[in-house]
C-alpha positions as CSV (number, residue, x, y, z in Angstrom):
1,X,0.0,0.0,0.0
2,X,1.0,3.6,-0.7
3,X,0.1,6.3,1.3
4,X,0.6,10.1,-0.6
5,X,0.5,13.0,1.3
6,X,-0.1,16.1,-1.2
7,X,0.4,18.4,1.8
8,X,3.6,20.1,0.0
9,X,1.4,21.1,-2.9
10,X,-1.3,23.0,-1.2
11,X,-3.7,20.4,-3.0
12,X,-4.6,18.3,-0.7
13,X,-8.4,18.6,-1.5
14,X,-7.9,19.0,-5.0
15,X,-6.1,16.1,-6.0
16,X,-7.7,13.1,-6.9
17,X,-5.7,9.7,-6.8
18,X,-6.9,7.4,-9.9
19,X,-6.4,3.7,-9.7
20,X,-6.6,1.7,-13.1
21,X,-6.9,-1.7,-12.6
22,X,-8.5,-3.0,-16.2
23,X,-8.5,-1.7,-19.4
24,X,-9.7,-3.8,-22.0
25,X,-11.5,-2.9,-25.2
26,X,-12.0,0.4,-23.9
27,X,-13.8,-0.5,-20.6
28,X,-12.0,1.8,-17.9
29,X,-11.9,-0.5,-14.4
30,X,-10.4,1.0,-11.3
31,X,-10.9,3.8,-8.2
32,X,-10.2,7.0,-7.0
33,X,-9.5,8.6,-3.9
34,X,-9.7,11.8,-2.2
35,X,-9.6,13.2,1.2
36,X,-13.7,14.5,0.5
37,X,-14.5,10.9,0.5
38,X,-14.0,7.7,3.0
39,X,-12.6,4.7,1.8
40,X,-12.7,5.8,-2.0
41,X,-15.2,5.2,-5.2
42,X,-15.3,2.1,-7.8
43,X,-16.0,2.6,-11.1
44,X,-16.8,0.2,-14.1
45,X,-16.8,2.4,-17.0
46,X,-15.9,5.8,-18.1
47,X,-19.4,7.1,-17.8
48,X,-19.5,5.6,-14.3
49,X,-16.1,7.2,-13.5
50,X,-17.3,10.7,-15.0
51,X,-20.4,10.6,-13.4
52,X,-18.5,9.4,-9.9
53,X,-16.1,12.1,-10.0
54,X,-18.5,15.4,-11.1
55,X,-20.2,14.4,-8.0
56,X,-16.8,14.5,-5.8
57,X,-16.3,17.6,-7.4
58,X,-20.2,19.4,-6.3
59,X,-19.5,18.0,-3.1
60,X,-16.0,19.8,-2.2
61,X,-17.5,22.7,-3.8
62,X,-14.3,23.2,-5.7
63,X,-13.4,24.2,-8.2
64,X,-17.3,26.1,-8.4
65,X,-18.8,25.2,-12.2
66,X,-18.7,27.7,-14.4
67,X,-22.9,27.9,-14.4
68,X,-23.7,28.6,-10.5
69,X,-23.8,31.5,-8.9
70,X,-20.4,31.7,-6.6
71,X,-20.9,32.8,-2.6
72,X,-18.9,33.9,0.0
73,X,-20.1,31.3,2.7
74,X,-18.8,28.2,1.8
75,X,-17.6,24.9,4.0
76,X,-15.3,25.8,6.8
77,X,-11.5,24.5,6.1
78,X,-10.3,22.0,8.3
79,X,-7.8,23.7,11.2
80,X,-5.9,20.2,10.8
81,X,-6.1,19.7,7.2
82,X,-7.2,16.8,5.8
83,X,-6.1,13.2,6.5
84,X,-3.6,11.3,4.4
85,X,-5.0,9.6,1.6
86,X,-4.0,5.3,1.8
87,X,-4.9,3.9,-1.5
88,X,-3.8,0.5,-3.4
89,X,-1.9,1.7,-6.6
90,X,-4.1,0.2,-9.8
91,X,-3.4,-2.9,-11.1
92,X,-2.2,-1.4,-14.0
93,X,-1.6,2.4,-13.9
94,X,-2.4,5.4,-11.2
95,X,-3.1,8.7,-11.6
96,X,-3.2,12.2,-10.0
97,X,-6.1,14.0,-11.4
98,X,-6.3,17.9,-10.4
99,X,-9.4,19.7,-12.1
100,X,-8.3,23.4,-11.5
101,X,-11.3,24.6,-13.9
102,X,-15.2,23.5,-14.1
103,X,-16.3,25.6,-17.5
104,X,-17.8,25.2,-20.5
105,X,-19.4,22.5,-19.4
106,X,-16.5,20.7,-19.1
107,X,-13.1,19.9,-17.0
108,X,-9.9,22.0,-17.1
109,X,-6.5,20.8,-15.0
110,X,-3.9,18.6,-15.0
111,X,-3.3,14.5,-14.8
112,X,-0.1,13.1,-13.6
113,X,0.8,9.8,-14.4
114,X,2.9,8.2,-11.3
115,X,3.9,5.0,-13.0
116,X,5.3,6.8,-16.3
117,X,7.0,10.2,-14.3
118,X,5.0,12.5,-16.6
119,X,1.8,15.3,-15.6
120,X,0.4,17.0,-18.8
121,X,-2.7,19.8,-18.5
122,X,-5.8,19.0,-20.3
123,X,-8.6,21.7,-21.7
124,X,-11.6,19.0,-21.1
125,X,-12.5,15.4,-19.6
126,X,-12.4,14.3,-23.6
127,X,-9.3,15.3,-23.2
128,X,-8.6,14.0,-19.6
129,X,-9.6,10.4,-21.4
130,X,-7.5,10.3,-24.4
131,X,-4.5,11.2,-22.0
132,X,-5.4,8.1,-19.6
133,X,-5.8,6.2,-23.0
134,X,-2.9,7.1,-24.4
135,X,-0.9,6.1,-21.1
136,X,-2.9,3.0,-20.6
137,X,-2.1,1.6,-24.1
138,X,1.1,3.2,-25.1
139,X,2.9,-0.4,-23.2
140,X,0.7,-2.4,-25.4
141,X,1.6,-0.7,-28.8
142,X,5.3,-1.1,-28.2
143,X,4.5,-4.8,-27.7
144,X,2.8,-5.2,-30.8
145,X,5.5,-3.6,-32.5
């Protein structure tokens, strides 16, 4: 088990761990993790893990989407911070996701991928995708090759 604490970052609520743990035809397997949430989320498909995560996101109230009228009163922050995040690394890749930006309708921040030592922004969750897909099948290519 690996515990990450993204205490040095200032992110600690913003940072969502992503585990992969299948990948096949296109079917996204895995969970994610955040301080917002006990114990973590499963997900069976990319819809699911979309659908999974824009409701992580309304709950921490951050960052706002673009559409609702922003307040001042808001969720007090925890004097502590929040607690360290224990996950299990996926099966076959993990992820820090960071969604900075909730406009257009859309997602706007940056992934890292832990196992390949590389973080890349993205402009939308299409985007967000085709990154994970391209890190997810990149070892299979060179295989094939």
């Amino acid at each position: 088990m690996v515990v990450y604490d993204d205490r040095s970052m200032g992110n600690e609520n913003r940072t969502i761990t992503v585990c992969i743990d299948s990948y096949n035809d296109g079917i996204l397997k895995g969970r994610f993790y955040n301080p917002c949430i006990q114990g973590g989320k499963t997900f069976k498909s990319l819809s699911q893990f979309f659908l999974e995560m824009e409701q992580l996101l309304d709950k921490m109230e951050f960052p706002k989407p673009f559409t609702i009228t922003r307040t001042f009163v808001g969720n007090p922050e925890q004097e502590n911070g929040p607690p360290e995040v224990e996950f299990w690394p996926g099966s076959i890749a993990t992820f820090k996701v960071r969604v900075l930006f909730r406009q257009n309708a859309s997602w706007q921040g940056s992934v890292a991928w832990l196992d390949g030592k590389q973080e890349q922004g993205f402009r939308s969750a299409l985007e967000l995708f085709m990154l994970l897909d391209n890190a997810l099948t990149s070892g299979q290519e060179s295989c094939a090759s």
